[in-house]
N, C-alpha and C positions, 0 to 999 in steps of 0.2 A: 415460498422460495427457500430451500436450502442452503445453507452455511456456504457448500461450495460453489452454490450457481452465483452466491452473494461474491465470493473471492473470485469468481472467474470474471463476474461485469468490471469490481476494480480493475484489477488486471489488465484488462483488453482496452478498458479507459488510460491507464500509464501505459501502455503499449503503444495506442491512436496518439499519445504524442510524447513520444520516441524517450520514452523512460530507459534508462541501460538499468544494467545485473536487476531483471525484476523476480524476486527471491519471495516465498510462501513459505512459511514458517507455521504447520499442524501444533497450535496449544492446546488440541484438548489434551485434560489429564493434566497441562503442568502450569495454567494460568487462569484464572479463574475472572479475568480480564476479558479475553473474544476465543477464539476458537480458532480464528486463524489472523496472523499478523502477513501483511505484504510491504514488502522491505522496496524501496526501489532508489534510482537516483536521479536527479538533473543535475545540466553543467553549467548551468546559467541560474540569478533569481528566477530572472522572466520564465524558465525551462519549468523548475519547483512549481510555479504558479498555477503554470498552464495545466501542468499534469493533476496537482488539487483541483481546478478546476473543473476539467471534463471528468473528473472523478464524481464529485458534488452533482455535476450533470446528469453523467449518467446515474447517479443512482437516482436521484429526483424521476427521469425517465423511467426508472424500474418501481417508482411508487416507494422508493427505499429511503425513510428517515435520517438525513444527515445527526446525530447527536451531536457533534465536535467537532470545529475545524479549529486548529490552533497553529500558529506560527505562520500565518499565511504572510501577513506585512512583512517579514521580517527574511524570510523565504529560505532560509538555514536548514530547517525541519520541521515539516507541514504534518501534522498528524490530522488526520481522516477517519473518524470513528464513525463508523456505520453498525452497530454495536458487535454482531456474532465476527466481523471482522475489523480488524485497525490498520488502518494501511499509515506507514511511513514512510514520506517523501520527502530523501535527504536533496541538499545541494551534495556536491561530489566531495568535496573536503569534510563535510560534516558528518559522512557515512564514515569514511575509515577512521575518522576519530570516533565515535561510538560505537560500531564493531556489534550493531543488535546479533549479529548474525552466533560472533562468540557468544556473546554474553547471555544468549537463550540456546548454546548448543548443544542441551539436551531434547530442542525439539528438532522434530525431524521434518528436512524438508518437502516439499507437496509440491509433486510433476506439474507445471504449469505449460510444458514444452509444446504439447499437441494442440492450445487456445491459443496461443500467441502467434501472432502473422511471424513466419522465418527472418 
């Protein structure tokens, strides 16, 4: 499986439950961390949860090693390390207070637009 079929299963798992602004952020070359980070939000804990959840699922489903799930109890910022990708699932106030999006804006974003249901 490739890096990007890897980021597309995330994806479509925060998508199946109703993730907003779901944002891919291409690291190769400036983080030696994953390859690709996916940024996303819920507006509720319960939301956070759900969205770590079927993420974890679906990767299990794809044979894909969870390495890290962190902040799940707490439901703020769920980090999902599936290693060549790290997906982060903010609560909605806890996205625009950390701003990954600035703070990594030498990487460039990655068209997720044509996997994701409109």
């Amino acid at each position: 499986m490739t890096e990007r079929e890897l980021l597309v299963i995330a994806a479509k798992a925060a998508d199946d439950k109703r993730a907003e602004d779901i944002v891919a952020l291409n690291m190769q070359g400036i983080s030696l961390v994953a390859d690709y980070f996916l940024i996303c939000h819920g507006n509720s804990e319960k939301q956070v949860q759900a969205i770590a959840r079927e993420m974890k699922s679906k990767a299990d489903e794809s044979g894909i090693n969870v390495k890290r799930l962190e902040g799940f109890e707490e439901a703020k910022w769920v980090l999902v390390d599936l290693g060549d990708v790290v997906a982060h699932i903010f609560h909605k106030d806890e996205r625009n207070y950390y701003n990954l999006e600035r703070l990594w804006g030498d990487a460039p974003f990655e068209d997720l637009e044509s996997e994701l249901t409109p």
